[in-house]
N, C-alpha and C positions, 0 to 999 in steps of 0.2 A: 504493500500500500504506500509505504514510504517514498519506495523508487517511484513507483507512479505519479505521484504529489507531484515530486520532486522535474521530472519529466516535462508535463504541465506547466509549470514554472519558467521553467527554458524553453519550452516552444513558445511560451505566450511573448518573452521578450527577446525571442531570437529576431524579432524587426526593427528591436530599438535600438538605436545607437547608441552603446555605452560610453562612448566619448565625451559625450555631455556629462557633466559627474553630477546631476542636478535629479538622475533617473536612481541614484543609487542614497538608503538612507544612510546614516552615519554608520551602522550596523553593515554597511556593504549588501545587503539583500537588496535585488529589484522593487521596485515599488511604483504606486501609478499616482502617489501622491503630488509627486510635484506636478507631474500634465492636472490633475483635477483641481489643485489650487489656482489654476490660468483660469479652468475652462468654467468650473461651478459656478462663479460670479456670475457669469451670463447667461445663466436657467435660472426663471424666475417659477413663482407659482403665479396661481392666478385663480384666484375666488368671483365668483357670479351671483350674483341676484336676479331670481326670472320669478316674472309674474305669470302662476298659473291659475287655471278658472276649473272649480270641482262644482258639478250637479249636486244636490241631495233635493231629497221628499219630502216635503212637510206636509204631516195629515193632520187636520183641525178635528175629524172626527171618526177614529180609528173604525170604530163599528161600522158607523155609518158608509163610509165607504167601503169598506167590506162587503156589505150583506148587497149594497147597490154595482159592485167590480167598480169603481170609482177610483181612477188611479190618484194620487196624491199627486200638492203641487209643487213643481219643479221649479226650483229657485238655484239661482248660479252665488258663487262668493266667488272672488278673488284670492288667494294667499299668494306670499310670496315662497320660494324655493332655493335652497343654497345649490350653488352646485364648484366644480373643484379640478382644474387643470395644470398645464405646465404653458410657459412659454421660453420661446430663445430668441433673446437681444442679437440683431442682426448691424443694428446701427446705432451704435453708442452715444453721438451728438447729435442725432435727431430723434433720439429715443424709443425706433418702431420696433417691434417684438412681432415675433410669427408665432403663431399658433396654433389648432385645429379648428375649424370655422365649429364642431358641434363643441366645442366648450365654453363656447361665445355666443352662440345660438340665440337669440330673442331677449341676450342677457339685457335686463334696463341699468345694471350698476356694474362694472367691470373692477379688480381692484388687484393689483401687483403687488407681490411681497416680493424684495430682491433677500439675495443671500446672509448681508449684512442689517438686518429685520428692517429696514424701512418700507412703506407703502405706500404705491400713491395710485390715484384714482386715473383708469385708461379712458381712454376716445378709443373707439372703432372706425380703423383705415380704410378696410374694405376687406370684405368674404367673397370666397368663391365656396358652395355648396358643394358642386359637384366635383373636386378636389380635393373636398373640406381645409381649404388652406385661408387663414384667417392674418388680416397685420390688423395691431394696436398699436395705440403710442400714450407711451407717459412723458410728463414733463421732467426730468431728475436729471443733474448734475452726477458726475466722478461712476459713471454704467462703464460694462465692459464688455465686447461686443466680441463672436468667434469668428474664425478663420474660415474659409471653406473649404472644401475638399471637394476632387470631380470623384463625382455619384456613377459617372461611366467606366472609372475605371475601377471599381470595386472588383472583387473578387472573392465568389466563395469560400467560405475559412478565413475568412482576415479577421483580428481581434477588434472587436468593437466593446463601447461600454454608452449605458443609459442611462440617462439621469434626467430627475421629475418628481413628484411632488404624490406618489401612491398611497390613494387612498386619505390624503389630507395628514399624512402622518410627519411629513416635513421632507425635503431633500432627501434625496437616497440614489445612491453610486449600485446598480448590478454591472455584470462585464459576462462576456459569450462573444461566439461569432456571427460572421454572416452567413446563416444556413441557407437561403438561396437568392435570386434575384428576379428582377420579372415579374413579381407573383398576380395575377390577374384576373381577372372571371370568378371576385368571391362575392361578387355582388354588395360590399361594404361601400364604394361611392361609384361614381357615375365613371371617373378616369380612375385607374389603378395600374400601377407600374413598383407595388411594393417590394422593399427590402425585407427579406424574414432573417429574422435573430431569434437564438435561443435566451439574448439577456432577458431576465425578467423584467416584463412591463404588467403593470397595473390599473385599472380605474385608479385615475389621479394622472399616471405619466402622459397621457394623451397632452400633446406640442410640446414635449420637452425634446431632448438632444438626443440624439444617438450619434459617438463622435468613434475618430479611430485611434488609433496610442499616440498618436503626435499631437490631438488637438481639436482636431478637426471637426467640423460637421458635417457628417455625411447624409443625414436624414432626420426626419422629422416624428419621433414615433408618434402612431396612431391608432391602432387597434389589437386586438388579441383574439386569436382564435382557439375556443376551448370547449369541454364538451358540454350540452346539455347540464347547468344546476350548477357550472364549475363557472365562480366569479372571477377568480384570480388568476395568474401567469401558468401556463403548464407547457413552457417553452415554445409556442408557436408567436412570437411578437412580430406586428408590421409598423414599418417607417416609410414614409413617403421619401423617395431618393432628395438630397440637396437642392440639384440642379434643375428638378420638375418644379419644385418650393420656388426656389429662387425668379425662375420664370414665371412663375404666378405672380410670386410678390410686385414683379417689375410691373405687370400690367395692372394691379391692384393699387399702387404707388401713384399710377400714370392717370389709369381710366375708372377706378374707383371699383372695376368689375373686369371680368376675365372677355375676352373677344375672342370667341374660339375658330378654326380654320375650317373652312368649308370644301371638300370635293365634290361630294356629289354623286354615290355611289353607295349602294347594300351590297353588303358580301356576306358569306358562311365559309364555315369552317372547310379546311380541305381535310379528306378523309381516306384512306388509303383505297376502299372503293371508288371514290372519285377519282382518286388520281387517275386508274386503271384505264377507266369512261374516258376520262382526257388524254389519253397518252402520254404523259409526262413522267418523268424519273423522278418526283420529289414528292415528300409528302408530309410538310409544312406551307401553309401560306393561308391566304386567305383571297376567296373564287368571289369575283364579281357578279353578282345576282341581278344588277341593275343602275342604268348609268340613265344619270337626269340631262334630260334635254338641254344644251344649252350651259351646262354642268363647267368645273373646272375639269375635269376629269373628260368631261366629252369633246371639249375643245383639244386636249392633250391625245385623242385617240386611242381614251382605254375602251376596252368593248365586251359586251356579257359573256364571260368564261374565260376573262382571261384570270389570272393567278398570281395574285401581287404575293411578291417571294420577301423583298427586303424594298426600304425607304431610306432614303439617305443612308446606303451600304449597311444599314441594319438590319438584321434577318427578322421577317415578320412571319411568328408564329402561327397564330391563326385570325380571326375576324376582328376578335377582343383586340389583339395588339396592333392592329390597322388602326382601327376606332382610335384606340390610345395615344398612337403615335400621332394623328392629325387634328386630333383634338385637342393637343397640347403646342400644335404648333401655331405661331407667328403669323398674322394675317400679315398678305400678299410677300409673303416668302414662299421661295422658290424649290421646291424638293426635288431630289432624283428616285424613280419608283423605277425597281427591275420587275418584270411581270415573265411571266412562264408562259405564251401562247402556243397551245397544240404542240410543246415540246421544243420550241422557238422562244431565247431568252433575247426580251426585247428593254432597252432604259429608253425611259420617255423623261420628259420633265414639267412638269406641272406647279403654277401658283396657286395658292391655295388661296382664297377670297373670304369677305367675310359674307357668312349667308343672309340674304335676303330676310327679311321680314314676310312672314307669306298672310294672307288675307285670313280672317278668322273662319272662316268656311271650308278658307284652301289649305289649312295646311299643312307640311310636312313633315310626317313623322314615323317612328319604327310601323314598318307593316304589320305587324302584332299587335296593335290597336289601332289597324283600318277596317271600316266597317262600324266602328261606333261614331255616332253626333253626339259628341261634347256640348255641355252648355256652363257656363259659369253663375256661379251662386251670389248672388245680389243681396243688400241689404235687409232691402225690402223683400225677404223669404221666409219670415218668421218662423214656418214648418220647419226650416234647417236649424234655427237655435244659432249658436256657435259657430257650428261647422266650416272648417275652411278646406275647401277642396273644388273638384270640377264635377258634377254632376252628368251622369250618363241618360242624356234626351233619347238616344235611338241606337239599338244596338242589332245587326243581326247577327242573323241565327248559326248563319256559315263561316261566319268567323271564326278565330281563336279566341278572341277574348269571350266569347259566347261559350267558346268550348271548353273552358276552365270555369267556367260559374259565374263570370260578369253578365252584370241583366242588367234593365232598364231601371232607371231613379237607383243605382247604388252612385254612390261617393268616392271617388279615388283620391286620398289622401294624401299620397306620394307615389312615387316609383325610383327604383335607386334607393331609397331611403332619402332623396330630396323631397323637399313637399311639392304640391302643386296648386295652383289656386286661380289663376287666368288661362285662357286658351296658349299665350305662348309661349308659357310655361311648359308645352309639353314639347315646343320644339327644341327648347333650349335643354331639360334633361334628357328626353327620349330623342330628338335630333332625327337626321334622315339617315340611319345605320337599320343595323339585320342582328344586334345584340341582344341575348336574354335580357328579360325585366324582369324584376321584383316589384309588384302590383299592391298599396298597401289599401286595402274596399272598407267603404262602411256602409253596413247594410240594418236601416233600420238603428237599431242600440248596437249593435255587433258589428265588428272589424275582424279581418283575414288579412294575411300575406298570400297571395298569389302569383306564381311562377308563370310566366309566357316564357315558353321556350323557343 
């Protein structure tokens, strides 16, 4: 067990440079204390206050309505809500902090504690939902702000460590590596290109740091994957990479909101029977389902069955990481797509534009929810109470969303786990892709999550 320890110890700091004498304590043992005396000052916590609204029953005449089925009457209250994050100071003299957009969420009081206990009260820069990447900014003097690190050149097994504010218990250092890369299709936000770590993360770490043994910021942790009844870490942690954060941040900074890239094209998955159908040698990418008129993508001459392989010399896995990669990119910047046609590798190159606003009748979105007429829920709908969602006016029968159990007058809540609430709303999360959705209904008193595959 010894040797083992002992092993562990030497691989984790066989990448440090012992040259620096600042890695070593007096005792001459390795140690990760001095890199976390740099880097801990710039993960802050962060506490919220959200005003939420609970139903209860008041019966004036219990019997009475009893004996009549006379349901009791329904009055709303307000309370308020704590709730409990991390954040990471990006920019020291201008004091903005990133975050996770759902620890910020509908917050009406935001409030920073830095390392050295001071706190002070944040402003909201701007969120992007379907990223969930969030900047604040506080006003505060003598902050310390981390380094970055490229997220692209990470490498499975590198030593990473977390640090964030779990569970509201205070600061806390775990250390692991990075078990993989990529990680996508979990249905947790709308774009996902996660880093998985075995360091433990917690409710509470969500925006805090995931750095690597020089420093650095590599990612943004955000979620945890565990089983059924299991609250805590069981080694599956996600970090949104640096460089995806980073480019949020910039257009968060800029336009107060994300401006996402538009092609113009559904795809699915390639599948080793499709390959076969297609004649092609490969069997990763992601096949063209459908190319919009007029499209960036149809000016550029991509055409239905061809098989986008890699984007900017990136190999593109399947539909999910198409989606991801242009969704994340730059309007009117220019990409190079290799495409597989009938076993013919063709680079084309295409702007990506930002999409159109489409008319509230027209418009477009995943074809796993065409066939229903949307309507949106107005003030004046008393019958809805509360309710903030899209109302489903007309749904047929031959659809998918009919063939999962969506009907006529249910409630769509969200999808992605972003909410929804205006007609283009549903272009901006659901967008004109051929991705799974997570469907959140309300039906009556009762809500489902529902899967369109």
């Amino acid at each position: 067990m010894q040797k083992r320890i002992l092993l562990i110890i030497l691989l984790l700091f066989s990448s440090v440079s012992f040259s620096n004498k600042s890695n070593l304590l007096s005792s001459g043992l390795p140690s990760l204390a001095p890199m976390l005396e740099n880097v801990t000052p710039a993960v802050v916590n962060i506490y919220t206050i959200n005003e939420v609204e609970e139903k209860n029953n008041q019966i004036d005449d219990l019997l009475y309505r009893k004996f009549f089925n006379i349901p009791g009457k329904q009055e709303t209250r307000k309370r308020n809500r704590s709730g409990l994050g991390s954040g990471v100071i990006i920019n020291k003299n201008k004091g903005y902090i990133i975050t996770n957009n759902h620890v910020i969420a509908k917050a009406k009081d935001i409030k920073v504690k830095l390392q050295d206990g001071r706190e002070f009260k944040a402003t909201l820069v701007g969120s992007d939902p379907a990223s969930d990447i969030a900047v604040i900014k506080i006003k505060a003097k003598k902050l310390k702000s981390l380094k970055f690190a490229n997220s692209d050149k990470l490498r499975v097994g590198d030593f990473v460590v977390a640090i964030g504010n779990p569970f509201g218990i205070g600061q806390t250092v775990t250390s692991g590596i990075i078990s993989a890369l990529g990680r996508s299709g979990l249905g947790i936000e709308a774009y996902e290109n996660f880093i998985q770590t075995d360091a433990s993360i917690n409710p509470g770490n969500s925006g805090g740091a995931l750095v690597n043994l020089r420093g650095e910021l590599v990612g943004i942790n955000t979620a945890i994957i565990g089983s059924k009844g299991v609250s805590g870490s069981v080694g599956i942690g996600l970090a949104i990479p640096v460089n995806m954060a980073l480019d949020i941040t910039e257009q968060l900074l800029k336009y107060g909101k994300v401006k996402r890239g538009y092609l113009g094209v559904s795809a699915q998955d390639l599948t080793t029977d499709l390959s076969k159908a297609f004649g092609i040698n490969t069997y990763k990418g992601a096949i063209i389902t459908r190319v919009t008129k007029g499209s960036p993508a149809d000016k550029a001459g991509i055409k239905i069955g061809d098989v986008v392989t890699k984007i900017n010399n990136e190999n593109i896995e399947n539909a999910s990481s198409m989606r991801n990669k242009i969704g994340l990119l730059k309007i009117n910047s220019s990409i190079t797509m290799e495409i597989n046609r009938k076993g013919k590798i063709i680079s084309t190159k295409v702007k990506i534009l930002e999409p159109k606003i489409s008319k509230k009748n027209k418009i477009k979105i995943n074809p796993r929810l065409q066939g229903i007429v949307f309507s949106e829920i107005k003030k004046n709908m008393p019958e809805y109470g509360k309710v903030s969602g899209i109302k489903v006016l007309k749904i047929s029968k031959d659809s998918k969303a009919y063939y999962i159990g969506i009907r006529k007058n249910d409630i769509l809540l969200s999808i992605n786990n972003i909410p929804v609430k205006k007609i283009k709303d549903l272009e901006i999360v659901a967008g004109v892709n051929d991705s799974e959705l997570v469907v959140h209904v309300q039906r009556r008193n009762r809500t489902a999550f529902l899967l369109l595959k």
